[in-house]
KOLDREN-433961 format. One line per field, with one value per atom (N, C-alpha, C): residue number from 1; z, y, x. Coordinates in steps of 0.001 Angstrom, whole numbers. Example, Ala and Ser with C-alpha at 12.3 -4.5 7.8 and 13.67 -1.06 7.14 Angstrom:
KOLDREN-433961
k	[1, 1, 1, 2, 2, 2]
w	[7800, 7800, 7800, 7080, 7140, 7870]
v	[-5690, -4500, -3300, -2250, -1060, 30]
u	[13190, 12300, 13200, 12850, 13670, 12900]
END
This chain:
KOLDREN-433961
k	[1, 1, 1, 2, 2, 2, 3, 3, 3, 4, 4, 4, 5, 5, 5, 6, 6, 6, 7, 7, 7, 8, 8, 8, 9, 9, 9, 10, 10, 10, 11, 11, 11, 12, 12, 12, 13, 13, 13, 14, 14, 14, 15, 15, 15, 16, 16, 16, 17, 17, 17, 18, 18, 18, 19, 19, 19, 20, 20, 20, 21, 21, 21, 22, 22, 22, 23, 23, 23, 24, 24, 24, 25, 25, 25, 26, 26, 26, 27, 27, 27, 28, 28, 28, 29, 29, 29, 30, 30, 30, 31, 31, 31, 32, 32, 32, 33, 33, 33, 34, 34, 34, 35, 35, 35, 36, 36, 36, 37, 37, 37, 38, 38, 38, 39, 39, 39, 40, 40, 40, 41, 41, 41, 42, 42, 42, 43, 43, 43, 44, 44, 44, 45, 45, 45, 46, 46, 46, 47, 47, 47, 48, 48, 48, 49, 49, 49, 50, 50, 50, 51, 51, 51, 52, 52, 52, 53, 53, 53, 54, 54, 54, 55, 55, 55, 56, 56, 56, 57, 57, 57, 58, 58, 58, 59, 59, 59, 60, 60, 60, 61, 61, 61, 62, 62, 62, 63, 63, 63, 64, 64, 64, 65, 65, 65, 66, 66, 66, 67, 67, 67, 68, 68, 68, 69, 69, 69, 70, 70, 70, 71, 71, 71, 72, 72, 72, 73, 73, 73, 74, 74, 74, 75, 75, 75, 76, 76, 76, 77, 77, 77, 78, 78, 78, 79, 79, 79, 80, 80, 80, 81, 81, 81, 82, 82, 82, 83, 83, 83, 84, 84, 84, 85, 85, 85, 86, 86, 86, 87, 87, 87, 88, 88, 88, 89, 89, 89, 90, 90, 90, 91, 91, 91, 92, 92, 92, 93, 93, 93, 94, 94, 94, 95, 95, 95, 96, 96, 96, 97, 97, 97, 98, 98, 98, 99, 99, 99, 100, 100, 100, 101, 101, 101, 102, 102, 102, 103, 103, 103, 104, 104, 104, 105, 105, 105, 106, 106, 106, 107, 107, 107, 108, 108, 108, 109, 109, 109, 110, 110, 110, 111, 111, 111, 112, 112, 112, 113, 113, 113, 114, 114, 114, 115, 115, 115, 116, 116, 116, 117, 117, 117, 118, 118, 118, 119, 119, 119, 120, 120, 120, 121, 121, 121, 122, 122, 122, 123, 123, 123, 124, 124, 124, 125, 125, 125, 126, 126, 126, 127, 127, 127, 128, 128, 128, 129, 129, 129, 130, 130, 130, 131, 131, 131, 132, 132, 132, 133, 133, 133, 134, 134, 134, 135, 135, 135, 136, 136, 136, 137, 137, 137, 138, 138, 138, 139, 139, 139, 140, 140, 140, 141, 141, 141, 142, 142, 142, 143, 143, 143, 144, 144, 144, 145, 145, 145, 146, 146, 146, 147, 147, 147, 148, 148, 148, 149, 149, 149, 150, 150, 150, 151, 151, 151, 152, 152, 152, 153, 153, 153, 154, 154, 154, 155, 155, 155, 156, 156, 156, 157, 157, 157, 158, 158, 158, 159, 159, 159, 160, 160, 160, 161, 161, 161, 162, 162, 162, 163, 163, 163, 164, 164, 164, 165, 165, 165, 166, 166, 166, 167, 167, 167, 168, 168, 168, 169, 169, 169, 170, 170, 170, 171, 171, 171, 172, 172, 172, 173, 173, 173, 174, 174, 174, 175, 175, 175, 176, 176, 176, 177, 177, 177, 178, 178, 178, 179, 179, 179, 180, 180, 180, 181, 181, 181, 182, 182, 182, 183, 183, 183, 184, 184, 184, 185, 185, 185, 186, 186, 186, 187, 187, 187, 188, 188, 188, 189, 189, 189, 190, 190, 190, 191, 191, 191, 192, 192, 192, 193, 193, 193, 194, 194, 194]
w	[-13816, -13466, -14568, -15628, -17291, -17268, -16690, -16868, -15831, -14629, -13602, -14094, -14548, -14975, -16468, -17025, -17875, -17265, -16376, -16005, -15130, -13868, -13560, -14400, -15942, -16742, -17335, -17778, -18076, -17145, -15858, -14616, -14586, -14685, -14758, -16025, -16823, -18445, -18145, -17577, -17356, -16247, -15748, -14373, -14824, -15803, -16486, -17268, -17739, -18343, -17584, -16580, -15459, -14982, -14828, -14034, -15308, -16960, -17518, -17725, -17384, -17852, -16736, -15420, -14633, -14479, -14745, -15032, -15792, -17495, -18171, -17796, -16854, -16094, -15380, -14814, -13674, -14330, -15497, -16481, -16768, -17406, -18043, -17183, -16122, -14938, -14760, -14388, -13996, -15561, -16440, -17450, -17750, -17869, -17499, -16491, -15323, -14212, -14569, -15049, -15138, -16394, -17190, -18278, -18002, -16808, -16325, -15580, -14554, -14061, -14486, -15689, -16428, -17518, -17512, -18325, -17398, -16045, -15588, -15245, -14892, -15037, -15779, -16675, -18179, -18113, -18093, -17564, -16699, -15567, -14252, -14584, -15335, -15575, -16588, -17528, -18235, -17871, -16515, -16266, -15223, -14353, -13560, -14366, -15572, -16696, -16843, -17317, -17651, -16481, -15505, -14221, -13808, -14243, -14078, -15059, -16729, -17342, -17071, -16514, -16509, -15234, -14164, -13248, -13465, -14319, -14668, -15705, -16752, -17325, -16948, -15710, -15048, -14079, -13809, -13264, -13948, -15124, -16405, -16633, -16270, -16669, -15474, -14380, -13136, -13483, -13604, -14328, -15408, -16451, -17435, -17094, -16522, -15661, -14880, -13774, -13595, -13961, -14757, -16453, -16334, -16993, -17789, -16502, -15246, -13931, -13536, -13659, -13357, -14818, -15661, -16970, -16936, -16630, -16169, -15465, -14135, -12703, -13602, -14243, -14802, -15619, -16508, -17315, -16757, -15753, -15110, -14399, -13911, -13711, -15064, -16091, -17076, -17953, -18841, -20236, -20880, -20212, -20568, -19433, -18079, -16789, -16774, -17358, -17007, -15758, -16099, -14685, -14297, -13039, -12848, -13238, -13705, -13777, -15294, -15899, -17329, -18124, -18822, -19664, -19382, -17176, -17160, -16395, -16784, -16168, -16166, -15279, -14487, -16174, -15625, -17081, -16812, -17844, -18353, -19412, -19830, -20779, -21479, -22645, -23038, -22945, -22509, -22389, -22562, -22974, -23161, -22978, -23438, -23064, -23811, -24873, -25848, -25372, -24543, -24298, -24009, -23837, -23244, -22565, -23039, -22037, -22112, -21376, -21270, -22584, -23487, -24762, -24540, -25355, -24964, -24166, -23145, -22422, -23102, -22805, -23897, -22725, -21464, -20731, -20760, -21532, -21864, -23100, -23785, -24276, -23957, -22794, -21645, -21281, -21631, -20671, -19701, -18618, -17325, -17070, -16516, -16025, -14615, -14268, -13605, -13858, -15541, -15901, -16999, -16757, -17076, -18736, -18849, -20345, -21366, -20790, -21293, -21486, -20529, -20687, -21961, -21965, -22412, -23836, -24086, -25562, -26105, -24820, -25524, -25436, -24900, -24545, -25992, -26765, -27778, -26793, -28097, -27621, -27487, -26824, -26211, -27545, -28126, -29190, -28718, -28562, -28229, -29175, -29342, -30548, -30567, -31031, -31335, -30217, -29634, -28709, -27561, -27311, -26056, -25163, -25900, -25094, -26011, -24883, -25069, -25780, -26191, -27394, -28246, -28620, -29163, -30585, -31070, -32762, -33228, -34157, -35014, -35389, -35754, -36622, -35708, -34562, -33435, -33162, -32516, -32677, -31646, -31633, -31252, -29801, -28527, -27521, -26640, -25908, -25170, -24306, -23747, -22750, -23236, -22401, -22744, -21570, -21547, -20592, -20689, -19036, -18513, -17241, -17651, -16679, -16097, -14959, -14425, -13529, -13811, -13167, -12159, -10885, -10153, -9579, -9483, -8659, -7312, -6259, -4994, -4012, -3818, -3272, -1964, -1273, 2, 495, 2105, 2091, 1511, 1067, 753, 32, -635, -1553, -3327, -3424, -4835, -5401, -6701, -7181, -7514, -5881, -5540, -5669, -5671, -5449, -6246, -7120, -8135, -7837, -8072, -7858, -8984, -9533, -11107, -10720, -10941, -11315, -12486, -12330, -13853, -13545, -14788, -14486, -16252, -16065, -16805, -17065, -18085, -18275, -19526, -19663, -20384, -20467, -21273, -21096, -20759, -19844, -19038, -20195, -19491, -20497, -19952, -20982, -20646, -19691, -19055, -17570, -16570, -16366, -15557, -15510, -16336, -16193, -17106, -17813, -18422, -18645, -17859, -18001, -16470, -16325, -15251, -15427, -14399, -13622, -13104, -13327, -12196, -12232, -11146, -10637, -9695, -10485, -9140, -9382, -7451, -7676, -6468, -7308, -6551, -6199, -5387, -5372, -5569, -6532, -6569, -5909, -5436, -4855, -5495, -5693, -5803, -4906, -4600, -3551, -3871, -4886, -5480, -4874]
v	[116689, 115348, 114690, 114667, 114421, 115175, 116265, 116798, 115990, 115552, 115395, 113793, 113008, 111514, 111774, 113087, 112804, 113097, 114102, 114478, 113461, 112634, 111711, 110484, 110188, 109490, 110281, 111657, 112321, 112009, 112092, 112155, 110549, 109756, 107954, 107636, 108355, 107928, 108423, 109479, 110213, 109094, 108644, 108156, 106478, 106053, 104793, 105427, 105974, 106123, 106051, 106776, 107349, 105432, 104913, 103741, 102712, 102852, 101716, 101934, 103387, 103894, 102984, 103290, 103088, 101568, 100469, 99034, 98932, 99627, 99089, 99312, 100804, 100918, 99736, 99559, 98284, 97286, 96667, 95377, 95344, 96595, 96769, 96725, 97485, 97089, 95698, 95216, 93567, 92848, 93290, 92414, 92692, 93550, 94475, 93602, 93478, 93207, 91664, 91057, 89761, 88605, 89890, 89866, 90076, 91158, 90878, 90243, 89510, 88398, 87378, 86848, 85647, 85708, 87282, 87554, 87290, 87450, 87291, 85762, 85013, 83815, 83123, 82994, 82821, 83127, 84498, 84573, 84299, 83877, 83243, 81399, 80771, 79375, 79039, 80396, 80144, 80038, 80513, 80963, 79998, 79789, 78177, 77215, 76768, 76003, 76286, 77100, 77829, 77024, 77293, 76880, 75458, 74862, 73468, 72642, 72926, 72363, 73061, 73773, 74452, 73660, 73273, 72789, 71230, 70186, 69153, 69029, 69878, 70035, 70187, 70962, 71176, 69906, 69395, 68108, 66509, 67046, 66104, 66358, 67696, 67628, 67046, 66761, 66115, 64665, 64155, 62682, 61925, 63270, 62447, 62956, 63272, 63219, 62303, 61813, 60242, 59410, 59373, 58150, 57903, 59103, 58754, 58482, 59117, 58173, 57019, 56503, 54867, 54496, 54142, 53662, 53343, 54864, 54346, 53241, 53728, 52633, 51377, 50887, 49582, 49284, 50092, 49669, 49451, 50114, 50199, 48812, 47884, 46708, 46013, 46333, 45541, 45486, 45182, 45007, 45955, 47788, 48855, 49367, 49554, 49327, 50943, 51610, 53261, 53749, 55170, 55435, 56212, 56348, 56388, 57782, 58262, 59921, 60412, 58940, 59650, 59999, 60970, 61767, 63088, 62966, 64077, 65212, 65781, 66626, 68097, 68734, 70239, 71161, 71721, 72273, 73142, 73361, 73570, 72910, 72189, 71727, 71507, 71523, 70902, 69539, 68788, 67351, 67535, 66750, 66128, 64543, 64193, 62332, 61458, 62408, 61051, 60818, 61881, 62238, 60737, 60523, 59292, 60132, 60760, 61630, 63413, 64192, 65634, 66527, 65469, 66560, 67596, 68711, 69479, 70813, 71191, 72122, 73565, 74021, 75239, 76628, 76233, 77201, 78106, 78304, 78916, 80068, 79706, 80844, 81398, 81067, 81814, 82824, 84145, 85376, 85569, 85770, 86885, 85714, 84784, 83747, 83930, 85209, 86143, 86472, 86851, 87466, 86804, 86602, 85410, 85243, 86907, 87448, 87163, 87779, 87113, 85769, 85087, 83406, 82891, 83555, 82803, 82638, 83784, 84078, 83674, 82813, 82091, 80448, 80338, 78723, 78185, 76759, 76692, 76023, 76400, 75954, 74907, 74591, 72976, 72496, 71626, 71250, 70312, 70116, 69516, 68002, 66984, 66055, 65480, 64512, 64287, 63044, 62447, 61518, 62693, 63698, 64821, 64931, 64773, 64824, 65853, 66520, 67525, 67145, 67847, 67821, 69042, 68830, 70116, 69499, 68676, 68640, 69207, 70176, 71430, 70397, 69161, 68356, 68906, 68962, 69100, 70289, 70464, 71846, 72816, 73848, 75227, 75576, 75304, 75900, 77282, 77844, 78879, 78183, 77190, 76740, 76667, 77014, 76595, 76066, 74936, 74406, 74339, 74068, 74376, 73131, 72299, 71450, 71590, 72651, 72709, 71627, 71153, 70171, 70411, 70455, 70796, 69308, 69296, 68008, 68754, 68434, 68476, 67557, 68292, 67896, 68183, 66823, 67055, 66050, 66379, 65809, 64516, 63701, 62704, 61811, 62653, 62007, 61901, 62525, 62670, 63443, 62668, 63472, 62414, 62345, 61242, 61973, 62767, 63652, 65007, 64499, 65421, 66299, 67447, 68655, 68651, 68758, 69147, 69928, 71281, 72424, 72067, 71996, 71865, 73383, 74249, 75425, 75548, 75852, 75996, 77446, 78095, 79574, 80076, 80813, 81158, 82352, 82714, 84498, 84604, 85502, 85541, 86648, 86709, 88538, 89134, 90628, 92051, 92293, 92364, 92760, 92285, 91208, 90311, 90621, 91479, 91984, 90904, 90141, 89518, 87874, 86687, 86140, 85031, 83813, 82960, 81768, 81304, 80580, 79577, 78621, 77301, 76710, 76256, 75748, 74577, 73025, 72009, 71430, 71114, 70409, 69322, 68706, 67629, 67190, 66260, 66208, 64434, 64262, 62577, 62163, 61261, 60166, 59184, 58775, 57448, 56644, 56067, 55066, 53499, 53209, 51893, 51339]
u	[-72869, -72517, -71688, -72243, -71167, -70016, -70074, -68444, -67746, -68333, -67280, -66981, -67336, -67189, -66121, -65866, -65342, -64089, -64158, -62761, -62590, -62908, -62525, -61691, -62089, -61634, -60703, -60835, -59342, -57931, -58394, -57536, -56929, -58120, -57347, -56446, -56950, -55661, -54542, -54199, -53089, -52307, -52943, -52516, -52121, -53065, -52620, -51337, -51122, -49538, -49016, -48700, -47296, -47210, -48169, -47925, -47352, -47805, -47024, -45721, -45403, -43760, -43212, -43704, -42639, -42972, -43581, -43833, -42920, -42745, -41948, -40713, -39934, -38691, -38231, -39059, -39139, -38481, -39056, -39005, -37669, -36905, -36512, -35092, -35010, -34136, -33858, -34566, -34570, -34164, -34672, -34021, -32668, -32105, -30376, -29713, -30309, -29724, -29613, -30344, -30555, -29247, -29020, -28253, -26646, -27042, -25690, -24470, -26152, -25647, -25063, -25743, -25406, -24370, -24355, -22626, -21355, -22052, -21135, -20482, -21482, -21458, -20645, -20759, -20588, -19115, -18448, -17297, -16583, -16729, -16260, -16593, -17457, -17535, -16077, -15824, -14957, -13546, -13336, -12280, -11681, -12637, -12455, -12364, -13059, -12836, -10894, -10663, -9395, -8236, -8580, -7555, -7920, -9173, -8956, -8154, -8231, -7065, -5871, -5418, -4005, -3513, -4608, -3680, -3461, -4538, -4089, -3267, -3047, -1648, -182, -544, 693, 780, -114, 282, 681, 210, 215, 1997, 2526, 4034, 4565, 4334, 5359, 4866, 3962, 3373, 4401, 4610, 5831, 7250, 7473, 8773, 9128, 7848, 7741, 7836, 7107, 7514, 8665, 9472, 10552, 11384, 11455, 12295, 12053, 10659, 10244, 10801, 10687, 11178, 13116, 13359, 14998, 15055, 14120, 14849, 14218, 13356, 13401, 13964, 14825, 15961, 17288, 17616, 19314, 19243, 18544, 19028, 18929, 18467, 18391, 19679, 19865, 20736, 21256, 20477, 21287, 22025, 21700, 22547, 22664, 21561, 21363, 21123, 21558, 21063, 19702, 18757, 17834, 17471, 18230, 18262, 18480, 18422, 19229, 18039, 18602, 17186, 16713, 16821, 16237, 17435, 18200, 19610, 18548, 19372, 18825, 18387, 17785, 17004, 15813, 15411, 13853, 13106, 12268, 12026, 10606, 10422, 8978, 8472, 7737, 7385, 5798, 5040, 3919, 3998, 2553, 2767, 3701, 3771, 4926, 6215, 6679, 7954, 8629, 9886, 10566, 11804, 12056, 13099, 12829, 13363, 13464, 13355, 14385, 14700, 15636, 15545, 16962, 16124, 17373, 17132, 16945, 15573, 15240, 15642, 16015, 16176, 17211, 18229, 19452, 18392, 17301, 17228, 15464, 15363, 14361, 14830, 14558, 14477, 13246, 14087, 12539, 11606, 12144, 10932, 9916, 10539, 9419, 8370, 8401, 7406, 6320, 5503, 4448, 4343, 3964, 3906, 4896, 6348, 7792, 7579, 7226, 8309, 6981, 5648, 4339, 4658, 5206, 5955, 6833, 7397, 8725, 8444, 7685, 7014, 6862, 6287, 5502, 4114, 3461, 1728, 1571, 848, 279, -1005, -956, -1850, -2667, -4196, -5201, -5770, -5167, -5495, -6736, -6709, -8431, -8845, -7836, -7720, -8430, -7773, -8484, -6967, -5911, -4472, -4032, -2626, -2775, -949, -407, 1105, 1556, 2501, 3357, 2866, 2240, 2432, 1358, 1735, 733, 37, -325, -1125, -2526, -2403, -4083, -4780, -5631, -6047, -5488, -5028, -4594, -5193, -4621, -4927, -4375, -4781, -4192, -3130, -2965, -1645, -668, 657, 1923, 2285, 3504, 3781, 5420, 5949, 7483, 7711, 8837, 9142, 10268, 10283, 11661, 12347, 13642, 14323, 15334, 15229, 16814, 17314, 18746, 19476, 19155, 18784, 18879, 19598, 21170, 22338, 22171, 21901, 21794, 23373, 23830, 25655, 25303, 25977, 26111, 25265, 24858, 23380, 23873, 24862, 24695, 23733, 23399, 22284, 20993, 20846, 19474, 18255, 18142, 16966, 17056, 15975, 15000, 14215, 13865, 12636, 12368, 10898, 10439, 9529, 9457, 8292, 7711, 6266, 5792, 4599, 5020, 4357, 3638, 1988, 1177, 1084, 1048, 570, -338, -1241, -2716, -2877, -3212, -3497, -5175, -5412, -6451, -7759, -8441, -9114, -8210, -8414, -7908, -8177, -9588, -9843, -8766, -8842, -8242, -6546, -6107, -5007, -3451, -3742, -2325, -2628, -2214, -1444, -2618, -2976, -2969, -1574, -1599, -202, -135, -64, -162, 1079, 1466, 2983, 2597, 3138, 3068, 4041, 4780, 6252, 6446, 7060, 7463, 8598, 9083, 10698, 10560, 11700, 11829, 13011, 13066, 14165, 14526, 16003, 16506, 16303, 15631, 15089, 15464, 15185, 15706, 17099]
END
């Protein structure tokens, strides 16, 4: 009877192992799995983060392009008698909020504006200041965006050059995974309406 109670308890120890291995497998799965979820997370929060300032930047560039066309049309009846257009001629250009006009057209030494990587490299960086606005002056801190305000005259018969198109296109380099480069492009067309 003593032998069979011992081997019964030989037989349950053996049997308590096999069951904490595969408890701790178990654990150990789910904690993996759990880790990876929230890596992933974590990466996808960053990246929508990523495309929500890129697309209000890029909308932040058709905004001061506005500017500087409402600002004309309230000067050309005034005492300088400009025109509603002056400042901003067909181009490409850098602008942030300080801007008052276009500046000079940097698009003559843009190559491959096809290619995201190309133009990202030829852009300058967008600088983050302490206000939380975003600018070309190294004084602020160092962000991933660069920004592009393209300008066309849109000559329709007898219009002159009443009507403005501005592309304002945002670009970021993404992770490696993700393959290069994200993109945002918003455009608008302005009118001489006045």
């Amino acid at each position: 009877m003593k032998s069979q109670i011992i081997k019964i308890l030989n037989n349950r120890e053996g049997q308590l192992l096999v069951e904490s291995v595969i408890a701790i497998g178990i654990f150990t799965i789910a904690i993996v799995g759990i880790v990876g979820v929230i890596a992933r997370a974590v990466h996808e929060g960053r990246t929508v983060g990523n495309q929500f300032i890129a697309a209000d930047l890029a909308a932040e560039g058709i905004e001061v392009t506005k500017n500087i066309l409402d600002s004309n049309a309230l000067n050309s009846g005034g005492s300088t008698g400009g025109a509603w257009n002056a400042g901003v001629g067909p181009g490409i250009y850098e602008v942030d909020y300080t801007s008052t006009s276009t500046g000079p057209d940097i698009g003559p030494g843009l190559t491959n504006l096809n290619s995201a990587s190309s133009t990202y490299n030829q852009l300058a960086t967008l600088y983050l200041n302490d206000l939380g606005a975003y600018q070309y002056t190294r004084t602020s801190t160092s962000t991933i965006y660069r920004r592009y305000v393209q300008v066309e005259y849109i000559n329709t018969p007898n219009s002159g050059n009443n009507q403005i198109r501005a592309i304002s296109t945002v670009i970021w380099p993404t992770s490696a995974r993700a393959g290069g480069y994200g993109v945002v492009s918003v455009a608008t067309d302005f009118l001489n309406w006045r």
